[in-house]
Structure formats: structure tokens, C-alpha cells
Phi, psi and omega in degrees: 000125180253142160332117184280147195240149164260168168295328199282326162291005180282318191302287203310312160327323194260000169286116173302167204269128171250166174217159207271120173324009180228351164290314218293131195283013153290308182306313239259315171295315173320304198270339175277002153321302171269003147275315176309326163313298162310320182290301189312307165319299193284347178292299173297339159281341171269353180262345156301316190292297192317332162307291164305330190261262176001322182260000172269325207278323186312319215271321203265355211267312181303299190281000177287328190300283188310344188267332168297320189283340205264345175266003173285291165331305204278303168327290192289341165303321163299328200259310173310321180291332190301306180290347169283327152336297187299322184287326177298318182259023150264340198292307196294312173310286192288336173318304165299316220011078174225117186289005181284321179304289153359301221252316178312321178278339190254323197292286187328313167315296193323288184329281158017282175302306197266349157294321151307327159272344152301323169328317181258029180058351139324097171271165151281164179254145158280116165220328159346097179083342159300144178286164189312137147223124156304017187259318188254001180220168191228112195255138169252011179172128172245141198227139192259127179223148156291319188269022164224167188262161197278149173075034185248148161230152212246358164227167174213127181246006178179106155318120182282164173206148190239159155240109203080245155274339181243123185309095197274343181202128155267207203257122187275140199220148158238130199266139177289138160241141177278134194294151164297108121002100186291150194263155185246149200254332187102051209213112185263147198232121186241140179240000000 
């Protein structure tokens, strides 16, 4: 048995399809022609800039590398003299075997050193009578004492040093504790 049709689907069916100049399958091959165009372009701008930027991080990966090498460079320029110094007054001790030359020389060096490191901006840290702070000191050893306040710290076995703000080494330090008080048990004791 075939399906009874109404009129109006009969009508429709037999009408042709029109199609709209932006339907038409020429436009229709056109714009994806000019999007495959578009796309390539934008395909190709992005594999340059990734190119460009892959060649500023090489330039810049490079020029931190020369800038490392030329304040390396500088550092040992500040540094050579020192040693030689240092070699000059022991060379001078044993010649002499005398301890004055020695110490004249181990003075000078020191000073040497620490003008070089004011240069690079590198202090010492203050810690003697300063209370503990772990950002800037490192304690190896708490000594119970009545002459300091608990947390003071009252030695230094190794001077910390910061540059600017930031700690390149702190201060290995010994801290005051205050003795424990003896506790009495509650025990009345009568004599």
C-alpha cells in the first residue's frame, strides 16, 4: 500500500530548489579557497613569531651567559691582586720567620677583601646581641646563661654575609637560653 500524499506535499516536491548567489557552489568553493588562504597566512605568522621568540630567548639565554662571564672576569680581577699579596706576605714570614710581616700582610689582604666586597655590594650581617632571626642566622648551639636575655645571640662561629637584601650565607650563631628555674615538688619539709 503506498502512502496517500496530501497536495501540499505533492506541490513541494515537485518545485525546484533555488539556490541564492551565496549557496551557489562556485561562492561556496570561493570562500573556502579564501579561508584555506586565510588559514595558511595565519599558519605562517605564527610559525614566524615562534621562530622569533625561539631566536630573543637564544639572544637572551646568550647575552645573560656573557654578562655572567664579564662580572666573573671582573670578580677575578678584584681577586688576583689580593692573592698575590697574600702570597707576598707569607713568601716574606718564611724568608724573615718572623711573625710580624705575616700579620702585616694577612691585615692588608683582609681589608683588600672587604673592599672588594663592598663593591659588589656584600655586607656583613650583625649578629652579636642581636636577637635570634632565622632568616638571617643559623644557630648550632644554645648556651644557658643569666647574661643575656633567652634568644640573644651571644657568639658567632661563622660570619653570615647578605648582598643588598638577600642572604648569601648567614651567620652560624650561639644563642643564650635562660637556665630552667628548679621546680620544688610540694614537699614541706620542716627542720
Amino acid at each position: 500500500m503506498e502512502p496517500i500524499m496530501n497536495e501540499q506535499e505533492t506541490t513541494q516536491d515537485q518545485e525546484p530548489i533555488t539556490t541564492t548567489p551565496e549557496t551557489s557552489p562556485e561562492a561556496l568553493q570561493a570562500r573556502v579557497a579564501e579561508l584555506e588562504q586565510a588559514y595558511e597566512e595565519q599558519k605562517n605568522l605564527y610559525l614566524r613569531t615562534l621562530a622569533d621568540f625561539q631566536n630573543y630567548r637564544r639572544r637572551q639565554h646568550e647575552e645573560i651567559e656573557r654578562q655572567r662571564g664579564l662580572l666573573l672576569e671582573s670578580l677575578m680581577q678584584d681577586l688576583l691582586p689580593i692573592l698575590d699579596n697574600f702570597e707576598r706576605a707569607l713568601q716574606a714570614a718564611e724568608a724573615t720567620r718572623e711573625l710580624e710581616p705575616l700579620l702585616e700582610g694577612v691585615r692588608m689582604t683582609e681589608r683588600q677583601i672587604k673592599a672588594v666586597l663592598e663593591r659588589y655590594d656584600i655586607h656583613p650581617i650583625i649578629a652579636i646581641g642581636q636577637p635570634f632571626d632565622p632568616n638571617l642566622h643559623e644557630a648550632i648551639q644554645r648556651v644557658e646563661t643569666v647574661d643575656y636575655e633567652d634568644g640573644t645571640v651571644i657568639d658567632e662561629v661563622e660570619r653570615g654575609y647578605r648582598m643588598g637584601e638577600r642572604v648569601l650565607r648567614p651567620s652560624r650563631v650561639i644563642v643564650a637560653k635562660r637556665p630552667e628555674s628548679p621546680q620544688t615538688q610540694g614537699l614541706d619539709v620542716q627542720v
